[in-house]
DRENPA-3360 file (N, C-alpha, C; in nm, 2 decimals, always signed):
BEGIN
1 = XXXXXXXX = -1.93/+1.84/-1.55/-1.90/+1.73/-1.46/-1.74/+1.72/-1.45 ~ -1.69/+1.73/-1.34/-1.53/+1.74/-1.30/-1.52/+1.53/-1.32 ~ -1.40/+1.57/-1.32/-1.33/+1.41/-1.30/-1.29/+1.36/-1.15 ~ -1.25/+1.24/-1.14/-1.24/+1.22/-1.02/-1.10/+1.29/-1.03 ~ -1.03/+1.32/-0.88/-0.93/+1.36/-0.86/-0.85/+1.24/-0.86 ~ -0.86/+1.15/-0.82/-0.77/+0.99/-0.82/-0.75/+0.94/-0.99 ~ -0.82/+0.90/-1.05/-0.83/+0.94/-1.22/-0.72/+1.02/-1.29 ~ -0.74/+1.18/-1.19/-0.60/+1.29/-1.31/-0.55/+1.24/-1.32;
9 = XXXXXXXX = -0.49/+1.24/-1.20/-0.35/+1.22/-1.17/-0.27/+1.13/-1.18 ~ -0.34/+0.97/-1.18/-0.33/+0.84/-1.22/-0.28/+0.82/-1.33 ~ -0.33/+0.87/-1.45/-0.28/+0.82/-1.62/-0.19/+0.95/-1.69 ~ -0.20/+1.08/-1.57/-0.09/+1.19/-1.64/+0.04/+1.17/-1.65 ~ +0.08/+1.09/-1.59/+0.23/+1.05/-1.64/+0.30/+0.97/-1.74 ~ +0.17/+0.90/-1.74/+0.16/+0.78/-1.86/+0.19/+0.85/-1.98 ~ +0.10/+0.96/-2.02/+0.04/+1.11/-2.10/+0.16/+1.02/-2.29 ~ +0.26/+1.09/-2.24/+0.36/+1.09/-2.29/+0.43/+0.95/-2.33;
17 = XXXXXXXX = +0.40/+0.83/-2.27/+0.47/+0.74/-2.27/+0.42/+0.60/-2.34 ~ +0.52/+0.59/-2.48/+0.45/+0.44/-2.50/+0.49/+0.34/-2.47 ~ +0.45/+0.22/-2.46/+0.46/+0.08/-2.42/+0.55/+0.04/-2.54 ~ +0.62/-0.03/-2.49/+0.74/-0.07/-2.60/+0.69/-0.22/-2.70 ~ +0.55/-0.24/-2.67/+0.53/-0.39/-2.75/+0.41/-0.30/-2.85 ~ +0.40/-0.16/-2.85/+0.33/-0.07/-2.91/+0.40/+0.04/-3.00 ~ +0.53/-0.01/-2.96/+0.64/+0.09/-3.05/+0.70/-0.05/-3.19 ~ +0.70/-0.18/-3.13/+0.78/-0.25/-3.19/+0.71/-0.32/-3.32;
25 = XXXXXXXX = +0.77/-0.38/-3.41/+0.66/-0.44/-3.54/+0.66/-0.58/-3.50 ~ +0.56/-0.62/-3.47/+0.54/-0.74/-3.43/+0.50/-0.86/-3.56 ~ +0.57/-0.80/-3.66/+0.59/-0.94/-3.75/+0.71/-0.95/-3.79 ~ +0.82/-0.88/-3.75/+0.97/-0.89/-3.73/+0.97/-1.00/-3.65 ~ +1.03/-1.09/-3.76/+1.10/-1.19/-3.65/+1.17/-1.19/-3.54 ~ +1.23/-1.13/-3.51/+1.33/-1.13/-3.35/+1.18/-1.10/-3.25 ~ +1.11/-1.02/-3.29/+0.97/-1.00/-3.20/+0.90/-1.15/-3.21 ~ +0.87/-1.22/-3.30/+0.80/-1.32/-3.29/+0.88/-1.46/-3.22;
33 = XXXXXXXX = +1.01/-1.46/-3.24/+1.06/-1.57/-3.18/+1.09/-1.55/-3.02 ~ +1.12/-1.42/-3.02/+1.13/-1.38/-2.84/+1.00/-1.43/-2.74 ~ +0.86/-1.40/-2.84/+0.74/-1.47/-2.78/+0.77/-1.62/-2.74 ~ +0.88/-1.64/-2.78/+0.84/-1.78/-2.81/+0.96/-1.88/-2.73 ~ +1.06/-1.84/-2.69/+1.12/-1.85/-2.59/+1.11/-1.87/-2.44 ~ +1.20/-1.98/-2.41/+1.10/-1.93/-2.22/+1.25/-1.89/-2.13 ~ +1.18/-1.76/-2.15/+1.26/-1.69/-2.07/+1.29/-1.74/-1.86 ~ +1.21/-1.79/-1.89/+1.16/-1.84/-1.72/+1.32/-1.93/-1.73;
41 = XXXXXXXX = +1.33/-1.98/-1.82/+1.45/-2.09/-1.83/+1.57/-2.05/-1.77 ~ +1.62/-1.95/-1.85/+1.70/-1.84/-1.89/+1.75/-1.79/-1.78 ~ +1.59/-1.72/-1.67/+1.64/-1.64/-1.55/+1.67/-1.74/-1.43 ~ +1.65/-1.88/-1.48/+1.68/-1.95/-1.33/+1.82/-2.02/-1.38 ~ +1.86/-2.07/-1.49/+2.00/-2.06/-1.53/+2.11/-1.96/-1.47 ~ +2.03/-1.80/-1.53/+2.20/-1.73/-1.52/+2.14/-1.60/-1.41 ~ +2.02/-1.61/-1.34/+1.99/-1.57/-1.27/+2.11/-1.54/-1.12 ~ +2.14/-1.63/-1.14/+2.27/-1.67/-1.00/+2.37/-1.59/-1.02;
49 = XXXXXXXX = +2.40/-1.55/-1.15/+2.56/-1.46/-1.18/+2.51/-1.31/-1.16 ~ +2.35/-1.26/-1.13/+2.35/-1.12/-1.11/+2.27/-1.10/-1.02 ~ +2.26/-0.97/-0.96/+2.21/-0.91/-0.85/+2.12/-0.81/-0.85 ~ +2.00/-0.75/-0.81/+1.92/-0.66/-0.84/+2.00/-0.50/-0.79 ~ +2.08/-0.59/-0.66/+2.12/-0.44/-0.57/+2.25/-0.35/-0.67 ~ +2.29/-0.29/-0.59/+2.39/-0.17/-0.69/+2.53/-0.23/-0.69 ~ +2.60/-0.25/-0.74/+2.73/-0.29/-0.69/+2.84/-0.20/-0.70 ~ +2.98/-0.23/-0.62/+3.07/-0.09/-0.61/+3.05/-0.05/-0.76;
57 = XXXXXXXX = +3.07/+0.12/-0.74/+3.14/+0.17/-0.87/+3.27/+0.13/-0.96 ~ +3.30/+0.14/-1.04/+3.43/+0.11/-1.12/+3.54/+0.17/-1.10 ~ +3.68/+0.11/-1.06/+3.76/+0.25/-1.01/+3.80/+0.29/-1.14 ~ +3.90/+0.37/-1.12/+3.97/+0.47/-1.25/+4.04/+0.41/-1.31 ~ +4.11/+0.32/-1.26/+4.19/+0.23/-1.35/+4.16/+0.13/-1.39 ~ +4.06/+0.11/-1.39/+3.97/+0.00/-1.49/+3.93/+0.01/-1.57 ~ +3.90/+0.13/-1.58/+3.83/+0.26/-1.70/+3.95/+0.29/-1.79 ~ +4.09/+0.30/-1.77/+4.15/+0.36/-1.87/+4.19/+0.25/-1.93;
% end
């Protein structure tokens, strides 16, 4: 019995990839206090100072 074709191709990219709350030790504290924080706070505070979109590149003389 074959697989669905919608199925393959769905979780093959995943294949390779772990979830990062599956890489991390979740009895380290910085992991348990971060649960514990409200981040919701946080993004409507400093949310205002950034932007999703791309902004100019950096010229050369900022860089050196």
């Amino acid at each position: 019995m074959k697989p669905e074709e919608s199925s393959k191709h769905e979780n093959q990219g995943e294949l390779f990839r772990n979830r990062l709350d599956q890489i991390l030790d979740h009895s380290h504290p910085l992991y348990q206090i971060a649960n514990k924080i409200d981040w919701e706070k946080f993004e409507k505070e400093f949310g205002k100072y950034y932007t999703e979109k791309t902004g100019r590149p950096g010229s050369y003389e900022s860089a050196c």
